[in-house]
Every structure is written in structure tokens, then in C-alpha cells.
C-alpha positions as CSV (number, residue, x, y, z in Angstrom):
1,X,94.5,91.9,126.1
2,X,98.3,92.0,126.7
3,X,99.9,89.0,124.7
4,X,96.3,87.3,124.5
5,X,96.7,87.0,120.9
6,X,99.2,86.4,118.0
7,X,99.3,87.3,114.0
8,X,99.7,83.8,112.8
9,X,100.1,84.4,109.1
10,X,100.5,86.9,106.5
11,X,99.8,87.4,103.2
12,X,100.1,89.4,99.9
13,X,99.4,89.8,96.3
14,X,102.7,91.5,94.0
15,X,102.4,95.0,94.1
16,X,102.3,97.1,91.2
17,X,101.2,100.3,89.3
18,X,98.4,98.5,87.6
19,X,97.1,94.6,88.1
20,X,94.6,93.4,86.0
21,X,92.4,91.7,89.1
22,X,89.8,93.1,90.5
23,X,90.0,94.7,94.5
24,X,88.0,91.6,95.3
25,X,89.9,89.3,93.8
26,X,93.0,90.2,95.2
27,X,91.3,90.6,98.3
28,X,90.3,86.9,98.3
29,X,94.0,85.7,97.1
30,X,95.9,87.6,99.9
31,X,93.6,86.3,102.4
32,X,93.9,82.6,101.8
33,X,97.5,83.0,101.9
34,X,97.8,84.3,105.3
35,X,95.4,81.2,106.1
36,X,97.9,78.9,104.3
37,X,100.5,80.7,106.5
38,X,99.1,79.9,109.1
39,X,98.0,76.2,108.7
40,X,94.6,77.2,109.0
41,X,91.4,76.1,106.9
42,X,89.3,79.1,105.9
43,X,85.8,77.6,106.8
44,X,87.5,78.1,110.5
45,X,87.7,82.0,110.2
46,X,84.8,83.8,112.4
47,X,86.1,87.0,112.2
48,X,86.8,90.2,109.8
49,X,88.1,93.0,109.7
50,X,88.7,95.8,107.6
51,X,88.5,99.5,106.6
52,X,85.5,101.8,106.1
53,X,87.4,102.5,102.6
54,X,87.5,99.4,101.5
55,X,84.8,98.2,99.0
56,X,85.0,94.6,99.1
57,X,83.0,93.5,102.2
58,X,83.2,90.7,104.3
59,X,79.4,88.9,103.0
60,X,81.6,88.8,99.5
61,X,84.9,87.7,101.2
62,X,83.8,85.1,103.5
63,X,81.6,83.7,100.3
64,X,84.9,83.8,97.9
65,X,87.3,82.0,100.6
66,X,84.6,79.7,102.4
67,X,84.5,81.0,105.7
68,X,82.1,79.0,108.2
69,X,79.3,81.8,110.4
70,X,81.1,84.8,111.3
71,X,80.6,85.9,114.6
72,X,82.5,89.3,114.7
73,X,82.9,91.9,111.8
74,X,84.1,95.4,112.1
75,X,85.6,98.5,110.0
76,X,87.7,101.2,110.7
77,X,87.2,104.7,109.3
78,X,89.9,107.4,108.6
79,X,92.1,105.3,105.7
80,X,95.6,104.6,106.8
81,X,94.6,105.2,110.3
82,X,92.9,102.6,110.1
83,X,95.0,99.7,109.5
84,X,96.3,98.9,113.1
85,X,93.0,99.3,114.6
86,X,92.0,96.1,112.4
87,X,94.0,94.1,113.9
88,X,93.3,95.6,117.4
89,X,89.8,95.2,116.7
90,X,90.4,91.1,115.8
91,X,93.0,91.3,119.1
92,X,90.0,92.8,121.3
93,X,87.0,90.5,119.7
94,X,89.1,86.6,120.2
95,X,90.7,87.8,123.2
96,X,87.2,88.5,124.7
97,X,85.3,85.2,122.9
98,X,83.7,86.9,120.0
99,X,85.2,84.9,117.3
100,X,88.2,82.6,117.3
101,X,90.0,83.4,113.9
102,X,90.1,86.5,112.7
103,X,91.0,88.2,109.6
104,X,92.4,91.5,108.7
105,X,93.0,92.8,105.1
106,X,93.4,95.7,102.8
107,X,92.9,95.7,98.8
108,X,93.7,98.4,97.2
109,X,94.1,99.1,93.5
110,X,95.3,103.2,93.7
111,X,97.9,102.7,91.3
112,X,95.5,101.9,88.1
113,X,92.6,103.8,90.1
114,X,90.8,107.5,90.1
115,X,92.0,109.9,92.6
116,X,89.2,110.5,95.4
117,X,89.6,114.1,95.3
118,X,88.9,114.4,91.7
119,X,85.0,114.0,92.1
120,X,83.7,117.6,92.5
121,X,80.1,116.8,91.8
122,X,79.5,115.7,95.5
123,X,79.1,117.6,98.5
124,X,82.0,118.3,100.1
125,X,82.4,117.0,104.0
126,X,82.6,119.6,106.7
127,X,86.5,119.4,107.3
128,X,86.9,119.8,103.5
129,X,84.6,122.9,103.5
130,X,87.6,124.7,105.1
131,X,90.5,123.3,103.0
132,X,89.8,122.3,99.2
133,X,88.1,125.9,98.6
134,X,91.3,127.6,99.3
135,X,93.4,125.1,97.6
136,X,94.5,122.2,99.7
137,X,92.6,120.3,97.1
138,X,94.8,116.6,98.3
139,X,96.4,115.0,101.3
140,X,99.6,116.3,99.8
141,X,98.8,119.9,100.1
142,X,97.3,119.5,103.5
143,X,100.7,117.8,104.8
144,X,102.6,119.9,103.2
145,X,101.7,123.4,105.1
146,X,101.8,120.9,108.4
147,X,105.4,120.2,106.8
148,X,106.0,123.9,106.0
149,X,104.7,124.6,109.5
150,X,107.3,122.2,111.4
151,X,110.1,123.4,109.5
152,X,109.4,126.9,110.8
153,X,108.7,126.5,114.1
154,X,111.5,123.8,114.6
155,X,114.4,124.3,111.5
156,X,114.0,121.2,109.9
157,X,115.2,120.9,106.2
158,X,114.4,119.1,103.1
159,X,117.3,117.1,103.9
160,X,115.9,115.6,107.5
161,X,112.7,114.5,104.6
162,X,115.4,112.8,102.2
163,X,116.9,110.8,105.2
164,X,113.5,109.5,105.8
165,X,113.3,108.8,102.2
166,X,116.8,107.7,101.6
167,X,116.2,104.8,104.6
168,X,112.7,103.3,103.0
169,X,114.5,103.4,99.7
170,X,117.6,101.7,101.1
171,X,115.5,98.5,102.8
172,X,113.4,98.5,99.5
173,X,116.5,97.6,97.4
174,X,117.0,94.8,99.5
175,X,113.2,93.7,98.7
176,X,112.4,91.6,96.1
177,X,108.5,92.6,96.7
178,X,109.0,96.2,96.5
179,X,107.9,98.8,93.5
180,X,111.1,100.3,94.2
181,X,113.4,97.1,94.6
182,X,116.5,97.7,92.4
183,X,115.6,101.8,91.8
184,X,118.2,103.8,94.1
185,X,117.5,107.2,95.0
186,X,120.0,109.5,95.5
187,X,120.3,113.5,97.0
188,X,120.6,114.8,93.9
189,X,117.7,112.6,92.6
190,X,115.3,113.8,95.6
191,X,117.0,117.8,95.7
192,X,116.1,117.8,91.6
193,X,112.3,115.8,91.8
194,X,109.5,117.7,90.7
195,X,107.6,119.6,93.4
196,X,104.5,117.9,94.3
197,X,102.8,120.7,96.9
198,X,106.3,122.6,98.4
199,X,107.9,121.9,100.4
200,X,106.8,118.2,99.9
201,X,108.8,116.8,96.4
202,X,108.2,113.6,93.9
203,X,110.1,111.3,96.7
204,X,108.7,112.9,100.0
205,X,105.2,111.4,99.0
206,X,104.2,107.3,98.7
207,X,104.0,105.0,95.8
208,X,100.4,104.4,94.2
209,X,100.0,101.1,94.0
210,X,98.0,98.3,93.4
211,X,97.6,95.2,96.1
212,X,96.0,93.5,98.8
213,X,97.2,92.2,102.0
214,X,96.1,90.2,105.3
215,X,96.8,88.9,108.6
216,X,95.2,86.3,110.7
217,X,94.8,86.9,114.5
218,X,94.0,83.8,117.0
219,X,94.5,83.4,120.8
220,X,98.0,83.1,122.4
221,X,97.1,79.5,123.2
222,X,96.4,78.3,120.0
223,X,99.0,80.1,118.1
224,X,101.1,78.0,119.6
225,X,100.2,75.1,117.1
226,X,99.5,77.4,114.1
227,X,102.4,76.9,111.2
228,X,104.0,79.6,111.4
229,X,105.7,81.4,114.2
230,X,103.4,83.6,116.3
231,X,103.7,87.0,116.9
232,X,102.2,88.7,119.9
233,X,99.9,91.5,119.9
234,X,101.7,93.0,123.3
235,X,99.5,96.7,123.1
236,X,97.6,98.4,121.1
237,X,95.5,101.7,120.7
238,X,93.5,104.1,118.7
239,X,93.9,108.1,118.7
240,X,91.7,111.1,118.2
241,X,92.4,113.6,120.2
242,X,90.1,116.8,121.1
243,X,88.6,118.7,118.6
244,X,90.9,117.1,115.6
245,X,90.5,118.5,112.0
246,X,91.6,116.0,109.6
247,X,95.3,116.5,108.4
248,X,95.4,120.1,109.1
249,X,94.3,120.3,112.6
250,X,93.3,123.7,112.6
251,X,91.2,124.0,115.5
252,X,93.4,122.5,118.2
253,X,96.4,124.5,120.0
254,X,99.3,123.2,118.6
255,X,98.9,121.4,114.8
256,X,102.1,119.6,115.1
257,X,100.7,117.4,118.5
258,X,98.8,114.9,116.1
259,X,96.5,111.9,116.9
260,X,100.2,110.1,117.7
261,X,100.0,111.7,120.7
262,X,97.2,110.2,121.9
263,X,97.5,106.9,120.6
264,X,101.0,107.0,122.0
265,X,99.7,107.6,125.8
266,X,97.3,104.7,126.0
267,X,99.5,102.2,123.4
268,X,102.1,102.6,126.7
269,X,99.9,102.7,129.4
270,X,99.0,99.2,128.7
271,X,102.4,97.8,127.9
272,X,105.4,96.3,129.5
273,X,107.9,98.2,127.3
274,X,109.0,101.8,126.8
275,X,109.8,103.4,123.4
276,X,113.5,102.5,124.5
277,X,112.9,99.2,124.6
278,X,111.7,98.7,120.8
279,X,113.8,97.3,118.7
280,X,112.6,98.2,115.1
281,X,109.4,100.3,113.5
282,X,107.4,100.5,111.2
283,X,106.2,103.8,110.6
284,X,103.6,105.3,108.4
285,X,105.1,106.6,105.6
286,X,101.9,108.4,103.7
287,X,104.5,111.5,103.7
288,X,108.5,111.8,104.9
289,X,107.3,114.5,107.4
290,X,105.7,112.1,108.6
291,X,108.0,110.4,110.2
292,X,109.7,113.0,112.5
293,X,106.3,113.7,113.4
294,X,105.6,110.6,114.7
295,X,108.9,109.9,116.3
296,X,107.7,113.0,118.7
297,X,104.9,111.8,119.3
298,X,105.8,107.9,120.1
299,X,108.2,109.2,122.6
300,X,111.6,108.1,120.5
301,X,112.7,112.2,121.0
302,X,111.3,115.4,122.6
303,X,109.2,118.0,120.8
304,X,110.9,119.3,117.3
305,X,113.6,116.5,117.9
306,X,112.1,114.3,115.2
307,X,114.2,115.8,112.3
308,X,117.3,115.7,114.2
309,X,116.9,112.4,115.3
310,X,116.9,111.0,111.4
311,X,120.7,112.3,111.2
312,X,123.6,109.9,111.0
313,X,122.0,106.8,109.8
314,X,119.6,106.7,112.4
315,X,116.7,105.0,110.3
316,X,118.9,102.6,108.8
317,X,119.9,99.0,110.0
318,X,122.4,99.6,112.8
319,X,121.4,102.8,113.8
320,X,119.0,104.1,116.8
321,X,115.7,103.2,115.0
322,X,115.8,100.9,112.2
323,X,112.5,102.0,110.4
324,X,110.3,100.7,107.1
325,X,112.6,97.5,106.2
326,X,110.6,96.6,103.6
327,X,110.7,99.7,102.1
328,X,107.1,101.7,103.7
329,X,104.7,103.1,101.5
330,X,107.8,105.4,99.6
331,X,109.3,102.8,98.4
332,X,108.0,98.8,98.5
333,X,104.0,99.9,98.0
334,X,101.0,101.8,99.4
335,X,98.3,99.9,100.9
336,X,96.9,102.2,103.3
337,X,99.9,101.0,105.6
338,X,98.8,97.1,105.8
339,X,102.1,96.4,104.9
340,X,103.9,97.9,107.5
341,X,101.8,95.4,109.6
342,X,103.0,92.5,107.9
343,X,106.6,93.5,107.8
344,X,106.5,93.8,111.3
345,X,105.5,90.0,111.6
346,X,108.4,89.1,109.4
347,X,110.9,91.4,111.3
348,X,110.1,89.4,114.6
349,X,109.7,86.1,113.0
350,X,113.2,86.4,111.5
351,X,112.5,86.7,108.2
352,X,112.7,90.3,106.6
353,X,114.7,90.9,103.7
354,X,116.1,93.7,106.0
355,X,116.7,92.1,108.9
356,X,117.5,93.6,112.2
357,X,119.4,91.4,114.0
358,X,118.2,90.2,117.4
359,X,114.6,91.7,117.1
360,X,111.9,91.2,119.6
361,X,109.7,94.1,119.7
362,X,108.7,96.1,117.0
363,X,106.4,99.7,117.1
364,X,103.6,99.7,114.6
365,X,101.7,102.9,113.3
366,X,99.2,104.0,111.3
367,X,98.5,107.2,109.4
368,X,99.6,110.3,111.2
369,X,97.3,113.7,110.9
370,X,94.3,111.8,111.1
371,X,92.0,109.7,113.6
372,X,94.8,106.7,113.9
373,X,96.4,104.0,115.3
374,X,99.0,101.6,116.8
375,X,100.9,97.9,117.6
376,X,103.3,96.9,120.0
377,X,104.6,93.6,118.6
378,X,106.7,91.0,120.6
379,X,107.6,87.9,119.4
């Protein structure tokens, strides 16, 4: 699969607390422009793929655009850790002659939606059986004792969190597209926020938001003549390691070694590059913990370096690990990470609003603390 296939074109609806569309329809409208981005009709796309979360499916999309038969179709469980695994699905199914343009997308409308965990008249899942009863009622209480737990074992403070909030904020200023462009955040801003679930405060957790977004995967040789410049899919993997509990991963010996971890040892195995050797990242951003988190686990530091390694500037432009340049899920939107995807086709096309200079390879995850995911881009 290495370099067999290319994203071709992105696209995106505006992003925003509340847009009057339906999930379908903005769905359809993201989709058709990463086909116009591409230069490619949509009775030509043979391929979807999407998230087990999402409730659009593909017999209502490929109606909508005017797709031809579809030969491959797919979803991904696990929400954010999800959204690299549809475009590795596409990567595996065109790379291996199951369909010859693929498409990967995400709608989302959180922002003017109900919260899942409201419902209380269903039964409750296993995992949840030993979390919501005792009060870890949301993702935000469940990362937070994770957060509470890495800043005990390994002294990290609330301000390693607001460096990893501070960068996303910082690259969202600079975008246009971004809930957050124009809205600076400073320390006293974050230190004085409203507690959401301690340690985790207004500004540690993402935006909710309302969007759709998609990519379009074809082989290496014709990407060549697509539009738009092609970037490579160089590596990619999914993680779940051994007996993983969702978020909190109380049954396995150490909490803080997450599905990263494993996603991390295969997305390498089958590459040409190192973490040294990456040049930018997009990083899921569900929570500012995280991202040190993940920084362990992708090999960018050792174990309980991750906090450390955000001090000094080290997540902004110039500095060891340019992360989130569009601004991540704090700070330009929350789409269950697609557009950390997306932005890492513009970073190696050229054309971010935050643009690292010089970049050819850009890291790729998806949600941390659950079953997840990973890209290795090259352009």
C-alpha cells in the first residue's frame, strides 16, 4: 500500500454552532466539492467510506451526488477514531482493485444537536456499566481522571494543557474557516474558564460544531492527472490494543499506554520515515491531554515526556512539532477529527493558512483513549 494512493481533493461546508441544513445535506455539499477539487465527475466514485456514527449512509449519498455502482463501502466504529481508518480503508480497497474512486466524509451537526449521553432510557453498553453509574457520565469526565492520572504519575500542569491550547488557538486566528478565527485566548482567559470535569477547563475541551467534510482517494497513477496536487497516503494503521476499555482503560496495566501505542508500532513498521522525519501534525484534539499523550505514544518523546515537550513554542510554527494549523477540534471545529485530515492535504499541498514552510510529511491521528487510528502523508 505504501504511496499506492493519493487524496486528490478536499472539501467542506462553514463550520458553525448551528446551520440550518440537514447532516445529509451537508453531507452531499462537502462531497461534491472534494470531487470538484479534484476534477473528478461523481458518477465516477465507486467507493465510500464513513463512520459507524454517522447517519447519512452511502445508498442516500451516492443517490444525492450521482454516483455510478459502488463496488466498495465500509464504516468505522469508535467516533473520532475512526476518521483515519476511512481513508485507510479507501487506500486499502483502490490499492487492491475494489473500487477506483473513493470517498471519505464526515457530517456532523453537534453544535445545534442533543448530547449522546443525555439519553438515559436505553441500556447502557458494557464499558459504560462501569463508568456513568459512578459519575463519568461524558468523554470529559472520563479524560479527565486519565488527565488527573498523568499529571500524577508524571507532574504535568494545567499549563503544559494551555500550551496545547494556546498553539490550536494561535493557527486558528490565522483561519478564515475556523469557529475561533479572530477570538484569542490568553493564560488568564484559560487559568479563569469555567471547570468543565477538573482538571479539564472550558478551553481544554473541543468546539461543538456543526459541518461536513470529505476527501477523495484514487491510485498513485491516476492522481497524477487529477486537478489538484496529490497527496500520498505513505502508511497507515488502526489500534486496539489488548483488553482496551473505552477512554478509561481500566483493565489494562498501564492507562496512560493508549490505542496510540499500537497504532504507532504498525503505522511505522510499514513506512519509510521515522517520527523525526515528520515535518508537521495533526493531532487529535478531542481534549488538550490529549496531545502529550499521543506525542508518547507516536514516538515524538519518551514516556511522561509529552507535557514537557509542549514547552517553549514547541507546537507552534517554527518550533519542534508544528501541530493543528488550522486550528484542531479547540479551536477551527469538531468533526470527529475529519478536519485534521484535510488540513493535512493543504499543509503538503502548500496551501494552509498556517503554513509550515518546506513541508513534505505530515503525522495524522485520530481519537486517542479509544479503538483509533493513523496517516503518514507525503506529498
Amino acid at each position: 500500500m505504501k504511496d499506492a494512493t493519493a487524496i486528490v481533493g478536499i472539501g467542506q461546508t462553514p463550520f458553525a454552532k448551528r446551520l440550518p441544513e440537514s447532516e445529509k445535506a451537508l453531507a452531499c455539499r462537502a462531497i461534491l466539492r472534494a470531487l470538484d477539487d479534484a476534477g473528478i465527475d461523481p458518477s465516477e466514485v465507486d467507493g465510500f467510506a464513513s463512520y459507524t456514527m454517522e447517519e447519512t449512509d452511502e445508498v442516500e449519498v451516492a443517490k444525492s451526488i450521482g454516483a455510478g455502482d459502488v463496488t466498495f463501502f465500509s464504516k468505522v466504529g469508535y467516533g473520532g477514531g475512526g476518521s483515519c481508518a476511512t481513508v485507510a480503508h479507501l487506500a486499502t480497497a483502490v490499492a487492491t482493485g475494489q473500487a477506483t474512486v473513493g470517498v471519505a466524509w464526515r457530517s456532523r451537526k453537534r453544535g445545534s444537536g442533543g448530547r449522546p449521553w443525555r439519553n438515559t432510557t436505553v441500556q447502557l453498553p458494557t464499558p459504560a456499566q462501569w463508568t456513568r453509574p459512578f459519575g463519568l457520565l461524558r468523554p470529559a469526565d472520563e479524560i479527565g481522571m486519565l488527565t488527573r492520572r498523568y499529571m500524577h504519575e508524571y507532574g504535568a500542569t494545567r499549563d503544559h494543557l494551555f500550551n496545547v491550547a494556546l498553539a490550536c488557538r494561535n493557527r486558528a486566528n490565522q483561519n478564515p474557516a475556523a469557529m475561533m478565527y479572530e477570538r484569542p485566548l490568553t493564560r488568564e482567559m484559560y487559568m479563569t474558564s469555567r471547570w468543565i470535569s477538573e482538571p479539564l477547563c472550558l478551553f481544554d475541551n473541543c468546539l461543538e460544531t456543526d459541518g461536513a467534510l470529505a476527501c477523495v482517494v484514487v491510485s498513485a497513477d491516476r492522481a497524477r492527472d487529477c486537478r489538484s496536487r496529490p497527496v500520498y497516503v505513505h502508511s497507515a494503521a488502526q489500534g486496539l490494543p489488548a483488553q482496551h476499555h473505552g477512554m478509561v482503560n481500566y483493565w489494562t496495566e498501564d492507562p496512560l499506554r493508549g490505542p496510540a501505542w499500537t497504532a504507532a508500532q504498525q503505522l511505522w513498521k510499514h513506512a519509510d520515515l521515522c517520527p523525526q522525519d515528520v515535518d508537521v501534525a495533526q493531532i487529535y484534539d478531542a481534549f488538550t491531554a490529549l496531545v502529550p499523550l499521543s506525542l508518547e505514544g507516536y514516538g515524538f518523546c519518551g514516556r511522561g515526556e509529552g507535557a514537557a515537550f509542549t514547552e517553549g513554542g514547541a507546537l507552534e510554527i517554527g518550533g519542534r512539532l508544528p501541530l493543528n494549523t488550522s486550528g484542531g477540534g479547540l479551536s477551527e471545529a469538531y468533526v470527529h477529527g475529519f478536519n485534521l485530515i484535510t488540513e493535512g492535504v493543504r499543509q503538503l499541498r502548500g496551501t494552509s493558512t498556517a503554513q509550515v514552510p518546506n513541508a513534505a510529511t505530515c503525522l495524522v491521528t485520530a481519537g486517542e483513549g479509544v479503538p483509533t487510528s493513523a496517516l503518514l502523508l507525503r506529498s
